[in-house]
FIDRENLUM-407518 format. One record per residue (C-alpha): residue number from 0; residue in three letters; x negated, y, z negated. Coordinates in Angstrom, 3 decimals, always signed. Each point is the difference from the previous one (the first is absolute). Example, Ala and Ser with C-alpha at 12.3 -4.5 7.8 and 13.67 -1.06 7.14 Angstrom:
SITE   seq   type          x          y          z
SITE     0    ala    -12.300     -4.500     -7.800
SITE     1    ser     -1.370     +3.440     +0.660
END
This chain:
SITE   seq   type          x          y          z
SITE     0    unk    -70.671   +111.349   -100.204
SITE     1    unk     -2.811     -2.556     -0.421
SITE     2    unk     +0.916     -3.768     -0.230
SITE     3    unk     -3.131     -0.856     -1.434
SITE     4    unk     -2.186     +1.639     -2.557
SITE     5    unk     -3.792     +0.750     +0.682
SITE     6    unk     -0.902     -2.357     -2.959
SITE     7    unk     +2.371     -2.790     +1.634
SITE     8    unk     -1.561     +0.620     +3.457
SITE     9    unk     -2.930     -0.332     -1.776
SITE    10    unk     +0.762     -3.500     -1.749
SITE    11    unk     +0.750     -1.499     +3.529
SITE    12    unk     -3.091     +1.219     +1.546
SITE    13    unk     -2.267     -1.649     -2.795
SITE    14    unk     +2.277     -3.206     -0.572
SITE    15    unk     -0.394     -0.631     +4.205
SITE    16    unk     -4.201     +1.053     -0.750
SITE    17    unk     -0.321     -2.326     -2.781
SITE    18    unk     +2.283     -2.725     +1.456
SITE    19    unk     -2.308     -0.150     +3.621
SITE    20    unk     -3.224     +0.142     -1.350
SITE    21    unk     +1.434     -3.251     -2.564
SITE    22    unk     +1.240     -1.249     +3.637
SITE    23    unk     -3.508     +0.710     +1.551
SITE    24    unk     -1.213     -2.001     -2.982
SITE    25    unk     +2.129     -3.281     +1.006
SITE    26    unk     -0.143     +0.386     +3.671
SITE    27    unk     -3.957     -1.084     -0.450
SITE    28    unk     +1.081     -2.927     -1.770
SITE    29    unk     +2.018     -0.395     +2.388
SITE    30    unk     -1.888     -0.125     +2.960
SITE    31    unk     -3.003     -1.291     -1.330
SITE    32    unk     +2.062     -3.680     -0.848
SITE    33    unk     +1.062     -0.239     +3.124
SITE    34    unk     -3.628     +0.837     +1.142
SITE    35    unk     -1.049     -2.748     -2.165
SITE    36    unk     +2.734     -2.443     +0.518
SITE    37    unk     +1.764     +0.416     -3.184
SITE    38    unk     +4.168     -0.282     +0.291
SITE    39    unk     +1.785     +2.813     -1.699
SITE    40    unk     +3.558     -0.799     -0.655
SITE    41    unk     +0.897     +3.556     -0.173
SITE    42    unk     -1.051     +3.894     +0.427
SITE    43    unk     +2.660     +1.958     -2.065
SITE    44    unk     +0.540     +4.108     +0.446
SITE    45    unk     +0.736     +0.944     -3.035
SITE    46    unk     +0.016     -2.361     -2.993
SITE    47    unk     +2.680     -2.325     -0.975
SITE    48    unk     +2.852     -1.163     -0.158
SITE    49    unk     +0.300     +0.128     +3.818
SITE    50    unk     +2.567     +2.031     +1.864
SITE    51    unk     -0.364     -1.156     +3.162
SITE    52    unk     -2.057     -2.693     +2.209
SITE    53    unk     -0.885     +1.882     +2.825
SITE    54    unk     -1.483     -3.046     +2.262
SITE    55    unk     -2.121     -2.693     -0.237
SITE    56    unk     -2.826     -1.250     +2.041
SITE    57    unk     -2.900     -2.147     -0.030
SITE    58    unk     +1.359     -1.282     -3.093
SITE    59    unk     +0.265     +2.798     -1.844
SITE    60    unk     +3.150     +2.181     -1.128
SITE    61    unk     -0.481     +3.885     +0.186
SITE    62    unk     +2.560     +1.322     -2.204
SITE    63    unk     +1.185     +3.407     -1.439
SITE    64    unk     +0.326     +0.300     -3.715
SITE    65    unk     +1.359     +2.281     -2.178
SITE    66    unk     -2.540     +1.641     -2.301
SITE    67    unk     -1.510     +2.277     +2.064
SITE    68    unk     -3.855     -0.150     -0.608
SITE    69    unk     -2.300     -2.037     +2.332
SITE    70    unk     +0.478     -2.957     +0.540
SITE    71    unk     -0.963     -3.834     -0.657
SITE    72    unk     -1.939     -2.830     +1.638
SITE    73    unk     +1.014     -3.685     -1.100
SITE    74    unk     -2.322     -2.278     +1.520
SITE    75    unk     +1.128     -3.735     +0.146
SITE    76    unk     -0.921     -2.475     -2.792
SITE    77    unk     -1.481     +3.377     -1.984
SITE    78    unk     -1.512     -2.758     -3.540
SITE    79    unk     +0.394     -3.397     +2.326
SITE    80    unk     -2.959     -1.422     +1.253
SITE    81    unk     +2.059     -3.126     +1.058
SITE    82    unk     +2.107     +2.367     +2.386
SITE    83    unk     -1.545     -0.551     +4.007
SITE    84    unk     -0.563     +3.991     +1.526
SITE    85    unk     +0.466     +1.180     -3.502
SITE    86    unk     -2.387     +3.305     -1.739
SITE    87    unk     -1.154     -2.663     -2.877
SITE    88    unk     -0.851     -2.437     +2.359
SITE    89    unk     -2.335     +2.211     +2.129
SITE    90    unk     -3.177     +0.191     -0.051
SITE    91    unk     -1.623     +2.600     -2.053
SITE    92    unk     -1.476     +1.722     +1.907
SITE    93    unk     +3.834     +0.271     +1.737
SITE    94    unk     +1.231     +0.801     -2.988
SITE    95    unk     -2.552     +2.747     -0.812
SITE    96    unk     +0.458     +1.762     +3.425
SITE    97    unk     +3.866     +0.173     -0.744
SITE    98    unk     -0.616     +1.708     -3.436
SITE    99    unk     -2.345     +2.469     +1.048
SITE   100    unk     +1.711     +0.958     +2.837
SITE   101    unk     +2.754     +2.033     -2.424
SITE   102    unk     -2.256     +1.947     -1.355
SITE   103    unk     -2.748     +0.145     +3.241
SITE   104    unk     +3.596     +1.527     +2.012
SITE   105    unk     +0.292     +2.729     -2.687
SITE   106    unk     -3.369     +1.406     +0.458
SITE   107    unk     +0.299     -0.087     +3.520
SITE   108    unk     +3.329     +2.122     -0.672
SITE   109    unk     -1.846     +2.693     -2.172
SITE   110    unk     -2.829     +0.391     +2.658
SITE   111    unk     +2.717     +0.513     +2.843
SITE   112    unk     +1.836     +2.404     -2.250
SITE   113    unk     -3.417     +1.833     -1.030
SITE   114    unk     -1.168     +0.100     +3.815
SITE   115    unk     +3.721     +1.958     +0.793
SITE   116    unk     -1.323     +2.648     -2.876
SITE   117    unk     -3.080     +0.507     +1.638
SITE   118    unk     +1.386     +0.107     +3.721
SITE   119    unk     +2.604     +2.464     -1.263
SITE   120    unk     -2.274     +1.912     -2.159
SITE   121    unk     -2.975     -0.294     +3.047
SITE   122    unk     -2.416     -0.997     -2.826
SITE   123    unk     -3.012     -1.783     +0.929
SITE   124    unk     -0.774     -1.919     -2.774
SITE   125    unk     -2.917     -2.021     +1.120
SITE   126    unk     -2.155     +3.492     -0.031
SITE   127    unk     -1.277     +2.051     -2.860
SITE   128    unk     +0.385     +4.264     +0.158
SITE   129    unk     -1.448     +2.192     -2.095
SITE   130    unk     +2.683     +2.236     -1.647
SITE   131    unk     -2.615     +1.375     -2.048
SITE   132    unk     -3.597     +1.240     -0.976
SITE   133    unk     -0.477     +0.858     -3.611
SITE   134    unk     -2.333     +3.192     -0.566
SITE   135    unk     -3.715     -0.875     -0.459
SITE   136    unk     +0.917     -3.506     +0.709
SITE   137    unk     -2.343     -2.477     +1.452
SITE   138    unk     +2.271     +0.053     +2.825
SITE   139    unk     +0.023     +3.632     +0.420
SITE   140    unk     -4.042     -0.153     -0.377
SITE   141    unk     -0.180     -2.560     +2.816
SITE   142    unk     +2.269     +2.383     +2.289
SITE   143    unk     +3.544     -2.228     -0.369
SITE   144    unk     +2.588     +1.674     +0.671
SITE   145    unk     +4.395     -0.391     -0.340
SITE   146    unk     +0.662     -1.555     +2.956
SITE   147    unk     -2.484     -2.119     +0.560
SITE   148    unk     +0.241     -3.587     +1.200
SITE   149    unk     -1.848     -2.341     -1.792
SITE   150    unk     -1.505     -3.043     +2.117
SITE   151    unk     -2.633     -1.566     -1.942
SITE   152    unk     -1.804     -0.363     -3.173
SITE   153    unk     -3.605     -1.754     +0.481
SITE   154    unk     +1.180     -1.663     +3.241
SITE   155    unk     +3.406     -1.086     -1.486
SITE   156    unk     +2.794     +0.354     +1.865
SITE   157    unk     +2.815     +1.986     -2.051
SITE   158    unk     +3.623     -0.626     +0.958
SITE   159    unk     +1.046     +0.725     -4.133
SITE   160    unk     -0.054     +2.033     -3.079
SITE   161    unk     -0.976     -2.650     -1.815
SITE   162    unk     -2.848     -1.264     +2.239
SITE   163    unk     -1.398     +3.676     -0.984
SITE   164    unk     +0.238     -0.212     -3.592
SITE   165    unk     -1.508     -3.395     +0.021
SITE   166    unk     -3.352     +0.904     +1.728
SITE   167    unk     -0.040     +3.099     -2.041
SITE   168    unk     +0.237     -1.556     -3.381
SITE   169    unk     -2.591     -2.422     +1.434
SITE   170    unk     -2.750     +2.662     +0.637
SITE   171    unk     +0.207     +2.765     -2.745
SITE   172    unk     -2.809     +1.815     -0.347
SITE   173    unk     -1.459     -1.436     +3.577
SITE   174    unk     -0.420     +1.847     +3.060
SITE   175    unk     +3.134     -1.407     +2.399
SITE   176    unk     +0.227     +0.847     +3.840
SITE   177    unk     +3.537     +1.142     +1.375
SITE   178    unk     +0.901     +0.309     +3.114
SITE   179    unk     +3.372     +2.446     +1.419
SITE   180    unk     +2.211     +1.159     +2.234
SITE   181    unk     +0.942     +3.492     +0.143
SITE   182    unk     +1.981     +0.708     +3.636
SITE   183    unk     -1.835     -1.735     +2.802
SITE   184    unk     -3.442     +0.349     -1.301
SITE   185    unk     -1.577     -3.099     -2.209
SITE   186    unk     -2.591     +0.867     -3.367
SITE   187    unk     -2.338     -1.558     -2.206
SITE   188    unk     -0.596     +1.389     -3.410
SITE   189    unk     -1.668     -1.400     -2.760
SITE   190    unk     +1.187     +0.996     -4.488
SITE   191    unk     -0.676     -1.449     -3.293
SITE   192    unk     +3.009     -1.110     -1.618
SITE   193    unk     +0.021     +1.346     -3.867
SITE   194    unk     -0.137     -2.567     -2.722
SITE   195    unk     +2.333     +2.565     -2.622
SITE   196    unk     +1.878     +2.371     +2.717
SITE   197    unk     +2.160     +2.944     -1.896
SITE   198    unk     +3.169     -0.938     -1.364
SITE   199    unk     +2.450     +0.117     +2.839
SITE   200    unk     -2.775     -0.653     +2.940
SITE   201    unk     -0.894     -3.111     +1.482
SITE   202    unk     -3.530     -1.304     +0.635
SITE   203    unk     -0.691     +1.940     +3.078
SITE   204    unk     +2.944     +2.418     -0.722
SITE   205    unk     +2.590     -0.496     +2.804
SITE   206    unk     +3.738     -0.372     -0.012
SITE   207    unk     +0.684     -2.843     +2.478
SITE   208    unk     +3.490     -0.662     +2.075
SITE   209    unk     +1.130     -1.579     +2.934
SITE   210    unk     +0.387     +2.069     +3.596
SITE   211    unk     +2.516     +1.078     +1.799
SITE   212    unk     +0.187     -1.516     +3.723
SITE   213    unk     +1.604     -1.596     +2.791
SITE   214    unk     +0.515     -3.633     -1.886
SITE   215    unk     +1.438     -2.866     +2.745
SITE   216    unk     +1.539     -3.516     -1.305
SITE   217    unk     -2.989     -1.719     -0.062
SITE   218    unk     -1.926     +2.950     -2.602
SITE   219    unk     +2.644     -0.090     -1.966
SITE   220    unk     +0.801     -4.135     -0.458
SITE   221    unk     -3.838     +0.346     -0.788
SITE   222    unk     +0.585     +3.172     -2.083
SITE   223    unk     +2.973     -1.950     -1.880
SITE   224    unk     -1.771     -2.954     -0.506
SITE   225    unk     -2.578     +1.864     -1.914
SITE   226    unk     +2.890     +1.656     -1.908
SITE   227    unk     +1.104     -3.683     -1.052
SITE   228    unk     -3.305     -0.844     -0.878
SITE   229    unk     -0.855     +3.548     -2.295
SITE   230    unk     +3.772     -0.555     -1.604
SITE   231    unk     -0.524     -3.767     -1.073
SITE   232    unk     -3.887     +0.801     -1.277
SITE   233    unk     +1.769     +2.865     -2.183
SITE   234    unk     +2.831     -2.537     -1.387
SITE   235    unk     -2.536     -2.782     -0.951
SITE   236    unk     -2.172     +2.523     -1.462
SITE   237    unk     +2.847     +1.403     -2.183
SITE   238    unk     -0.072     -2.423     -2.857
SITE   239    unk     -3.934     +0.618     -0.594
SITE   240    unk     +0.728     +3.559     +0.382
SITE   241    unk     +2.820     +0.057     -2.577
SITE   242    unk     -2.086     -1.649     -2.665
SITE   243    unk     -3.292     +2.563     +0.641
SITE   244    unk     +2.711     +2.664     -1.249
SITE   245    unk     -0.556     +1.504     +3.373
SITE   246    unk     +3.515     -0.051     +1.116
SITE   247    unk     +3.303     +0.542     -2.253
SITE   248    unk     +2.044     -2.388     -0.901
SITE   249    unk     +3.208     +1.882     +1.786
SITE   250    unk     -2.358     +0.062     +3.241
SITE   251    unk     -0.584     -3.780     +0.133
SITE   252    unk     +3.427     -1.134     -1.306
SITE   253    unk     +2.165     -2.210     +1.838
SITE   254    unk     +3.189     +1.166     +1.112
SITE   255    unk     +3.220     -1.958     +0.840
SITE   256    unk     +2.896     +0.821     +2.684
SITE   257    unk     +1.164     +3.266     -1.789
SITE   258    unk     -3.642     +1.197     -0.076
SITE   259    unk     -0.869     -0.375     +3.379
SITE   260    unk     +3.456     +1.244     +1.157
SITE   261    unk     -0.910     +3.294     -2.314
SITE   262    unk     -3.903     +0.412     +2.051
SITE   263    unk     +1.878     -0.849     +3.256
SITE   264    unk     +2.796     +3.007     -0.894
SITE   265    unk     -2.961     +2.312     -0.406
SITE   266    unk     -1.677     -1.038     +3.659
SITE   267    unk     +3.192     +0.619     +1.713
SITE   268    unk     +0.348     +3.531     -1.671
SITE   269    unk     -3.209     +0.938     +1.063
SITE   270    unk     +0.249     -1.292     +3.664
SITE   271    unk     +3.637     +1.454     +0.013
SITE   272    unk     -2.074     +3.371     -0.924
SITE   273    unk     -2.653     -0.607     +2.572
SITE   274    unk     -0.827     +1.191     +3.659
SITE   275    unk     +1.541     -2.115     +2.446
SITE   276    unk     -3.010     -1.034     +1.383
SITE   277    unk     -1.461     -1.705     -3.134
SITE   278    unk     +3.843     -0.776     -1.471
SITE   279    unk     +0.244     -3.875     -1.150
SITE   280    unk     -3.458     -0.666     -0.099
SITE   281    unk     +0.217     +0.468     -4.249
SITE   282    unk     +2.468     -3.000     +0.345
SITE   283    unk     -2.150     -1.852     +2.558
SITE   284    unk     -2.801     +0.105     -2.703
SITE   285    unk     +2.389     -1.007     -3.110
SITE   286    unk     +0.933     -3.337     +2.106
SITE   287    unk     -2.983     -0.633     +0.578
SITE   288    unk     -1.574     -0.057     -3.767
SITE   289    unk     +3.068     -1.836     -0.665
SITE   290    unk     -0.835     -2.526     +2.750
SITE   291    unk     -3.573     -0.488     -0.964
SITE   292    unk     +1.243     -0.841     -3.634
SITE   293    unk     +2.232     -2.295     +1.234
SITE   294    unk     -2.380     -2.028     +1.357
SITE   295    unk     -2.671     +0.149     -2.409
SITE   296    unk     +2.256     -0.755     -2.616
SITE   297    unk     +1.472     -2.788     +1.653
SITE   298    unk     -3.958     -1.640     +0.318
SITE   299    unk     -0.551     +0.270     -3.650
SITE   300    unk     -0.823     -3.261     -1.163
SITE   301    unk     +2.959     -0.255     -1.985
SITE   302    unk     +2.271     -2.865     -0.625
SITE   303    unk     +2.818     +0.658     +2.253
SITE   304    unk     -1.056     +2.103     +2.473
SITE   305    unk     -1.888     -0.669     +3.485
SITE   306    unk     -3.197     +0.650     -1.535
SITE   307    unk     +0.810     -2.415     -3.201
SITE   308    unk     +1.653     -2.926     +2.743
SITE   309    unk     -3.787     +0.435     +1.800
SITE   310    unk     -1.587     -0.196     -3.063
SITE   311    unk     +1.573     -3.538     -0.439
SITE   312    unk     -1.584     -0.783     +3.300
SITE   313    unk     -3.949     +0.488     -0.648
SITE   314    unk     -0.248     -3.676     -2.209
SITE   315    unk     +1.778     -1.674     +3.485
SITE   316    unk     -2.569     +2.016     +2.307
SITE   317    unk     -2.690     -0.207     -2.177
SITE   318    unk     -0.026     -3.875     -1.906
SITE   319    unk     +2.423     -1.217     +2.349
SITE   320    unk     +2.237     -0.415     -3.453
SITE   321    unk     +3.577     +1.047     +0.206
SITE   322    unk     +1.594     +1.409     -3.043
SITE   323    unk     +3.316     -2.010     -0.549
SITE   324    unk     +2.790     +2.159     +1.402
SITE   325    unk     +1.726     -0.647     -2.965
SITE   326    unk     -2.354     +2.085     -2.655
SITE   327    unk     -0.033     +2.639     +2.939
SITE   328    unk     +3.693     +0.543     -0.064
SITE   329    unk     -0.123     +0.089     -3.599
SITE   330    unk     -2.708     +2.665     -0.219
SITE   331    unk     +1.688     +2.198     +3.250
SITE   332    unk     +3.271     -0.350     -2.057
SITE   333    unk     -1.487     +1.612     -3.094
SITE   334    unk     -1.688     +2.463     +1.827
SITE   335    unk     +2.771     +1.211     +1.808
SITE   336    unk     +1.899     +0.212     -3.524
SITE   337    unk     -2.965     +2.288     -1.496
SITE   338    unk     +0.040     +2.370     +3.341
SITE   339    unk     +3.854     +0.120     -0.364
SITE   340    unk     -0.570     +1.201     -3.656
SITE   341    unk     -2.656     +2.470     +0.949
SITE   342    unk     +2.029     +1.241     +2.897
SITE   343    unk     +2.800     +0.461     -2.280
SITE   344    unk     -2.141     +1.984     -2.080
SITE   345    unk     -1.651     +2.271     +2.378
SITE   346    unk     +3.336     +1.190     +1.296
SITE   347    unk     +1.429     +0.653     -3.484
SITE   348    unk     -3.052     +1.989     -0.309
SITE   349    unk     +0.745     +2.041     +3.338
SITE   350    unk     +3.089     +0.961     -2.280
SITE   351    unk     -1.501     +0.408     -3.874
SITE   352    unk     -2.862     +1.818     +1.563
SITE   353    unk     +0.454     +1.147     +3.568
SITE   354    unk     -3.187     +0.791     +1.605
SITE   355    unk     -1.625     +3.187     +0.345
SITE   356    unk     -0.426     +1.191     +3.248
SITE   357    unk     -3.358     +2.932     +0.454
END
């Protein structure tokens, strides 16, 4: 007889995800004040009320606490400029290194957690295959074929799919030189890239991927990082996207607790489905979107968050003109109310309208 249902098994695994990569998130605030010289009071695990002080040292309290999900950093004298070693009597550029640092930890998170996918997977992200050569293609004209590494593009290094694209679209209808790999042996070819391809084809007609390979720790931190950096370009662009109609509503809607908990279900079903060899890495990938959102989220210049509490920081580094703390903790306060409301929302919404999953 099982004690625990898959769901339930489930539930723990994502609450413990969730709960380090908040964790993650406050450890670089963490670290970064005492970098900086800024006392923190406490570093909670868990949110409030407390159910335990575990020790204290260096003048701060680590204590256990009983809602389950991250954690907390309370740095001394948090609005009091008056208070010596405090975070509002820092300087700013203190004070901006301990706010970034949440977020800057996060990132770092998702690439480690995207490097593990393509060390497991053995996925060399930093070069570009050919899967495939469309029929009558410029590619196919030019002697391309699937398998083919590409190096360079008019003495450009390549080490993305987007690097490709961006040369491409920059020489349509001009004569571009490209040189490959195919085994051990090294060519040069030279192709046109068409201005109105047929529906379905690229410019030069090839379906690009990454190769398969023997990818170390170094390859894939690099690999990873690139990962982070693809992921956050996408989530930025998403807004602009949305409003040129070119992606759905449903696809760029924001989902609370319920609706991640719902895309993470699907991951683990798949991975529980999947060779052993390439088992988790669906999972691996899922925490680290999540990750990258978490930090880019948290730098959004919005009242409240790390990116809003920076934004408060640019008249002091810029002017030399502090804002009164007192209008700050007004504006953070009101800010925090309207992301409460809109976090409320978005999880009611994971329950009026639970996403659709392709």
């Amino acid at each position: 007889m099982e004690i625990f249902s898959e769901t339930t098994i489930a539930l723990f695994q994502f609450i413990a995800a969730i709960a380090a990569l908040i964790l993650i998130h406050e450890l670089g605030h963490f670290l970064a004040a005492k970098l900086v010289g800024i006392q923190v009071e406490e570093f909670g695990i868990g949110f409030p009320p407390r159910l335990a002080k575990l020790f204290e040292a260096g003048g701060t309290i680590y204590s256990l606490n009983w809602i389950p999900l991250g954690g907390f950093v309370r740095p001394k004298g948090e609005n009091n400029p008056e208070v010596p070693g405090s975070f509002a009597a820092a300087s700013p550029g203190a004070r901006f290194v301990m706010l970034a640092a949440g977020p800057a930890m996060n990132l770092i998170a998702a690439a480690i957690l995207f490097a593990m996918v393509f060390v497991r997977l053995d996925i060399d992200i930093t070069r570009v295959e050919i899967v495939e050569v469309a029929p009558n293609s410029p590619a196919e004209q030019a002697g391309l074929q699937a398998g083919d590494i590409i190096r360079e593009i008019n003495g450009r290094a390549i080490r993305s799919t987007r690097a490709i694209v961006s040369i491409i679209a920059q020489n349509l209808g001009q004569e571009i030189e490209l040189e490959y790999l195919r085994g051990e042996a090294t060519g040069t070819v030279t192709l046109v890239p068409r201005r109105d391809p047929p529906q379905g084809e690229g410019a030069i007609g090839i379906l690009m991927g990454n190769p398969q390979g023997s990818v170390g720790l170094i390859d894939g931190l690099y690999g990873g990082a690139l990962a982070v950096g693809e992921q956050a370009r996408g989530l930025l662009q998403l807004p602009g996207r949305l409003l040129a109609g070119s992606v759905s509503e449903e696809e760029a809607r924001l989902v609370g607790y319920k609706g991640m908990f719902d895309i993470f279900t699907d991951f683990r079903e798949q991975d529980q489905a999947a060779p052993e060899e390439v088992a988790g890495v669906g999972i691996l990938s899922f925490f680290g979107a999540i990750s990258v959102s978490l930090g880019l989220l948290n730098l959004l210049p919005i009242p409240a968050l790390d990116g809003g509490r920076i934004l408060f920081l640019l008249p002091e580094i810029v002017i030399r003109k502090r804002i009164p703390p007192v209008y700050e903790n007004v504006i953070n306060l009101v800010g925090f109310a309207m992301l409460l409301v809109l976090l409320i929302y978005v999880n009611i919404q994971d329950f009026v309208n639970p996403i659709n999953l392709p």
